[in-house]
Structure formats: C-alpha cells, structure tokens
N, C-alpha and C positions, 0 to 999 in steps of 0.2 A: 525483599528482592532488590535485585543492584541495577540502577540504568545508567547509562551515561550519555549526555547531550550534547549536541554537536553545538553549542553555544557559538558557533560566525557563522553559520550557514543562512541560507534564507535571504530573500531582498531587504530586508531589513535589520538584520546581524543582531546581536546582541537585546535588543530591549524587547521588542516581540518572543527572542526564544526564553530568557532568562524572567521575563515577566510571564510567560506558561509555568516554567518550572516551579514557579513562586504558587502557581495556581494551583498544577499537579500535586506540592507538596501538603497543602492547605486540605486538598478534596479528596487524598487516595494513601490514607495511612500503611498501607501495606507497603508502600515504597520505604525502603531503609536505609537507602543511600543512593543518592542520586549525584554523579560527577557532571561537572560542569567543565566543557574540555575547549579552551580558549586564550584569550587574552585575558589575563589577569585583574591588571587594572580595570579594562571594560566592563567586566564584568562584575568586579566588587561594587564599580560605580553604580551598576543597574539593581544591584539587589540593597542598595543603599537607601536606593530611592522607593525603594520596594518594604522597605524599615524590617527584611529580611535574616533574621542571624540562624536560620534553622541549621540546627546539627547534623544535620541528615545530607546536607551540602558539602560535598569536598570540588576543589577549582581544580584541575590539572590544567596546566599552561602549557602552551603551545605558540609557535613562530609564527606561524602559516596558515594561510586561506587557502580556496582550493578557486579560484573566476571560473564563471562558466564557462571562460575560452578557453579554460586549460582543456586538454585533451583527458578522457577517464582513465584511462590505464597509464598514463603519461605524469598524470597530476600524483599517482599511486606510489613512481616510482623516484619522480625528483622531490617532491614537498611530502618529506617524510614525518615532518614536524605540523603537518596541515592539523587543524582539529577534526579533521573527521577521521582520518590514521592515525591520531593517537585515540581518539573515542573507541573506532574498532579494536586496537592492539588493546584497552582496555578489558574486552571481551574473548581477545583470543589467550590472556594472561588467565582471566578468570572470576578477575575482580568485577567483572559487569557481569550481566545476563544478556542484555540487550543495550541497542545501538538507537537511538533516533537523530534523523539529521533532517533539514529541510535546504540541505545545502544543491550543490552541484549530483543530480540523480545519478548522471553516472560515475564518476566519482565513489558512491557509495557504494553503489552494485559492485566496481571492480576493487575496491577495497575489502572489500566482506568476503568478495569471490578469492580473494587470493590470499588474505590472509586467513582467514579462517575455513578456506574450501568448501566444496556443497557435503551437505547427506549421503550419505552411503544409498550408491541408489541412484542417485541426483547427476543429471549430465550438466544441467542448465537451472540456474535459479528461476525463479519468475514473480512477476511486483503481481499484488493480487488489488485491484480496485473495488473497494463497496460501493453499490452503486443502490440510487433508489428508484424503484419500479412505482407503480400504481397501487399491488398489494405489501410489498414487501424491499426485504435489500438483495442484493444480488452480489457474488464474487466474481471480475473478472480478470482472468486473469490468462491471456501475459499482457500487462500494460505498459512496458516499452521495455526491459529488462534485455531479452533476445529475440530481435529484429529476424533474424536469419537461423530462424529454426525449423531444425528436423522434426518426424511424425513421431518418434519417440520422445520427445521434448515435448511437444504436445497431450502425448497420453501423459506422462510425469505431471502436468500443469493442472489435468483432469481430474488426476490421485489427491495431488495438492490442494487443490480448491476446496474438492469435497472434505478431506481433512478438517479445513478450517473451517468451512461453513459449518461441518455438525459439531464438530467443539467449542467453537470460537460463536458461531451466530447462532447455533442452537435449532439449528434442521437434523432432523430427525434421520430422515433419506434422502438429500439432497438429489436433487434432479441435475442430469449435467448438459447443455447444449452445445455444439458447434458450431463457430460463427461461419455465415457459407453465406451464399446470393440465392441457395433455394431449399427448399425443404428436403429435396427428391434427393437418395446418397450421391445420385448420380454426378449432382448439380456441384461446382466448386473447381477448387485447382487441382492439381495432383497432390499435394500438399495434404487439403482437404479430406478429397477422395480417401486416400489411402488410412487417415486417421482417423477418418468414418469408420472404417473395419474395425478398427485397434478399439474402438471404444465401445463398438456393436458386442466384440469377443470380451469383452472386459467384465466385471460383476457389478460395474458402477451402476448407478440411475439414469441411464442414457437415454435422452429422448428422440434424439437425432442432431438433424442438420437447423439454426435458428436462424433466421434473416434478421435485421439490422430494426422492422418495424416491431419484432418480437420481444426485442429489449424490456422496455417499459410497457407495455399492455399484457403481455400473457406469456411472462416471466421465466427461468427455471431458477434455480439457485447460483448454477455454475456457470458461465461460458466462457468458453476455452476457445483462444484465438493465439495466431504469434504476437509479438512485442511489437510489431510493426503498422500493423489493423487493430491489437488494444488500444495503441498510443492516441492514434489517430479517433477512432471511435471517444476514448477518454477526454481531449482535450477539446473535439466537435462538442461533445456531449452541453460541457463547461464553459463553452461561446454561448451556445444555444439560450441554455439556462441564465445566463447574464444578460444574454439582448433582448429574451420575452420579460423580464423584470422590468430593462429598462422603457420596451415597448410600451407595453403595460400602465405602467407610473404615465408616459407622454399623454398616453389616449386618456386617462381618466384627469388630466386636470388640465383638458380642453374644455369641460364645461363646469358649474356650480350642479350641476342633476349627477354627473356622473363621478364630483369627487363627494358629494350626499351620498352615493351608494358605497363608492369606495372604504368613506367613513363606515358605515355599515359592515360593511365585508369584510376592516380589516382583520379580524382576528384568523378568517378564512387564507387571505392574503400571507398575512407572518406564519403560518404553519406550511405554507407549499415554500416560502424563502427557507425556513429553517428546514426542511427535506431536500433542499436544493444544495444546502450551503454546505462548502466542504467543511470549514470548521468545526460542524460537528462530526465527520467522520473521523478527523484527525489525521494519520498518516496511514499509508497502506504498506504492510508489510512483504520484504523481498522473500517469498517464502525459497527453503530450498539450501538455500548454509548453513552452514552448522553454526549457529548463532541467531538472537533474533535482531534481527534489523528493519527498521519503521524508516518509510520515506514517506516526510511532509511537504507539504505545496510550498514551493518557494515563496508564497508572499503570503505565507501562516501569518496568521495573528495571537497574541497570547493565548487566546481561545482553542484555536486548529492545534498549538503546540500540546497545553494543555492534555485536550484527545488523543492527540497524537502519545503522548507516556499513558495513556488510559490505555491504547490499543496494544503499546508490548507491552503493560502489564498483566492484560489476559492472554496474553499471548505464551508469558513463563507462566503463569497459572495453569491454565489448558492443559500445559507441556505439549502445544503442538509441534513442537521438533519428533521425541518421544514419537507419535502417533502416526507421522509423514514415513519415517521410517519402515513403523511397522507394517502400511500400506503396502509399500513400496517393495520391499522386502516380499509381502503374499504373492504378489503380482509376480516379480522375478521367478520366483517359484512354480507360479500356474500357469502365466500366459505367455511371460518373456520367449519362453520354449518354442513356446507355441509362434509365437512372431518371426522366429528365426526361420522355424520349419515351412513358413510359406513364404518366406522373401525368393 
C-alpha cells in the first residue's frame, strides 16, 4: 500500500512527522511506499539523522506551507505547491492510497473535498474522533469537518461511523447515539429532533437521544453530532484529560504518604495516561472522499505520526471507502424515498 505524508504540517514540521515515518516504516511492513511531500533538504536532513535510506521512501518537494492563518479553501487555491496539495494530488493521480497530514485541519478537509470529491452518496465529509470510554472506544463523529449541517448530513455521518467502527474497530452491531441535552426524542434543536426520526426509520443500531454524561460511563459505539458540538466536545474532552493529570501529579507530591502510594499505583496511573493519550490513537480519519485522508493533532509527536500511518493503513485494508458506499447506496434505495415522502 502507498501513503503519502504531509511532511511540514503539525507544530513542529518536519522532525516529529518524518521521525514517525521512520517509525511507521520499521513497525508496519505492509506499507510499500510511503511519499514524503515537503521541503527536500528538510527532510533528507531528518532522515539523516534518523541513519534512514529505506527504499520504500520517495521525497516529493514542494514550495509551500499551508499557516494556520491561511484561510482553508483560500490556502487550496493560492498555495498550490503547499505539501498537503501536492500529498493529496498524490492521491487523486493514484499514486497514493491515502493522505495523512497533522497540518492546518482545515486545509485538509478542503483540499481532499475538492480535489478528490466525496463518495457517491456523500453530501458532506465528516472527521471521525476515537475516543475512550470506561469499557471500550467509541467513533465520534462529525468532529469539526461541517459546522453547519443539515439532518441528512447527519444521518450520512450515522452510515459512516457505523461503517468504520464494524470494519475498522471490529463491533459486531455497532450501537449509534445522538448527541442531544436529553434522552426524551422530544428533547434537542430542530436540527436534532428531526434527525431523531431519520435514524428511528433507518436499519442502524439506534439507541436514541445521549447526553454529554453518557459519553464515557455507558457508552455506544457511535455518536453522531455536527462539526460544531464534536469539535467543541473533542477539544473539552482533551483539556479535561491534561488538567486532571496535571491535578493529579500536584496533589500526590504534597506529601511523602501520598507520593509512597503513588509509587505503588503507578503502573495503574500509566495505563489511564496511555488511554488518554492521543498518540496512541494517531489520526482521525476524514471519512466521506473518495480517498483516504487521516488528520493528526497538530502537536503529534513521532509516536501520534507513527499511529497515525497505522490508522490509513487499515483503513485501505478494511477498504472502508468500498463498504461507506455500499451503506450508503442501501439507504438511498430504502429510506431516502421514504424521507422525501414525509418532508
């Protein structure tokens, strides 16, 4: 399989993405070629340091970055030589399979969106977040892709989620939730409301309406929000999780009894860091183009990059484009009709 890396993306450019790559290639022999799409020189210098010559490595260079102040459909059209627009045109040529960037997210979204188009099917892409619960991981998904979406964008994200989670995380019947303020159908915006139907009438695993305490204590596999309430939820989430760690550490080496227990604990301790830490998720993939495209946390570290080529490799493996389709496709056929016929 072919990836191509957005090698200047991410807070840190170059040495965190291209010392992933270095790690992905060492850990995951199924990859057979993997582009490196950047500044040239930077980049030989990183894998120099890295005592790097795998053949499995090609550089494509490129002029352009893409700053987070550029605008996303804006940065698309004038930095055409950006590395994350020639990683994608990589993929819409054919020569790649998949895209990973950990650059400017939107940027990627409207890059992928408009040069390679969504799925037959597909009105709106949507970034799918794994997250960890108490028993298990969980897909959410839209986590910031489309802010301003309609209730058929939502059922699509419903189709989609489930898609990945049974190929990709390996649920059997994914259960699907919707993220709402109360359980009752009643309860939510119009928005909500109305997508509550769409999903009541649908063949998915629908549980209902979840509130925001239901996340992590009594789970489903899917929940389906817009890009505007995943974003928000996603990056709360990711405070949360950084200030009870740092809390945590303060309280226990106020005294010699409680960093004695701590010692004790910690192996307890580094197993809820490492379920917390994005780096082991790696990148969350934009489900929904025709193409695969993985967005990683801007301040990935070799590790996060790493995971991040681990998760579009199963991703062309899976062949969850293939299977979004076929969803997507049933639906149109059974229910789509049916949605028309009661608007």
């Amino acid at each position: 399989m072919k990836i191509a890396l957005d090698a200047m993306g991410g807070d840190f450019g170059p040495p965190n993405l291209v010392g992933g790559a270095v790690l992905a290639l060492r850990a995951y022999p199924q990859i057979d070629k993997l582009f490196l799409v950047g500044d040239t020189p930077q980049i030989e210098a990183e894998l120099t340091k890295h005592h790097c010559n795998d053949r499995r490595i090609e550089i494509v260079h490129s002029t352009q970055v893409v700053a987070m102040t550029d605008g996303a459909v804006d940065s698309v059209r004038r930095k055409k030589d950006s590395s994350v627009s020639r990683a994608v045109d990589l993929v819409k040529k054919g020569e790649a399979a998949a895209i990973v960037s950990a650059g400017h997210t939107g940027a990627a979204v409207a890059a992928t969106t408009i040069k390679l188009r969504t799925l037959p099917g597909i009105d709106r892409p949507g970034i799918a977040a794994i997250m960890p619960s108490e028993t298990n991981i969980f897909c959410l998904i839209d986590a910031g892709a489309n802010s301003d979406a309609r209730a058929e964008h939502l059922m699509q994200y419903a189709i989609m989620g489930s898609v990945y989670s049974r190929h990709v995380l390996g649920y059997k019947s994914p259960s699907v939730g919707l993220m709402s303020i109360g359980e009752e159908d009643a309860k939510g915006s119009d928005l909500t409301k109305e997508v509550f139907k769409m999903l009541k009438r649908s063949a998915l695993n629908f549980r209902g309406n979840i509130e925001g305490h239901d996340l992590f204590g009594d789970p489903v596999e899917v929940v389906v929000c817009d890009g505007f309430v995943g974003n928000v939820i996603l990056k709360t989430c990711e405070s949360v999780a950084t200030a009870i760690m740092k809390w945590l550490k303060h309280e226990l080496m106020r005294s010699k009894v409680r960093m004695a227990g701590a010692f004790l604990a910690q192996q307890a301790f580094k197993a809820i860091k490492k379920k917390t830490n994005y780096e082991e998720y790696g990148g969350m993939p934009l489900l929904g183009v025709n193409g695969i495209c993985i967005i990683a946390h801007g301040a990935s570290t070799a590790l996060a990059i790493k995971n991040a080529l681990r998760v579009a490799a199963e991703s062309i493996e899976q062949q969850v484009n293939p299977h979004i389709v076929e969803e997507v496709s049933r639906y149109n056929e059974t229910q789509a009709p049916l949605e028309s016929a009661l608007r």
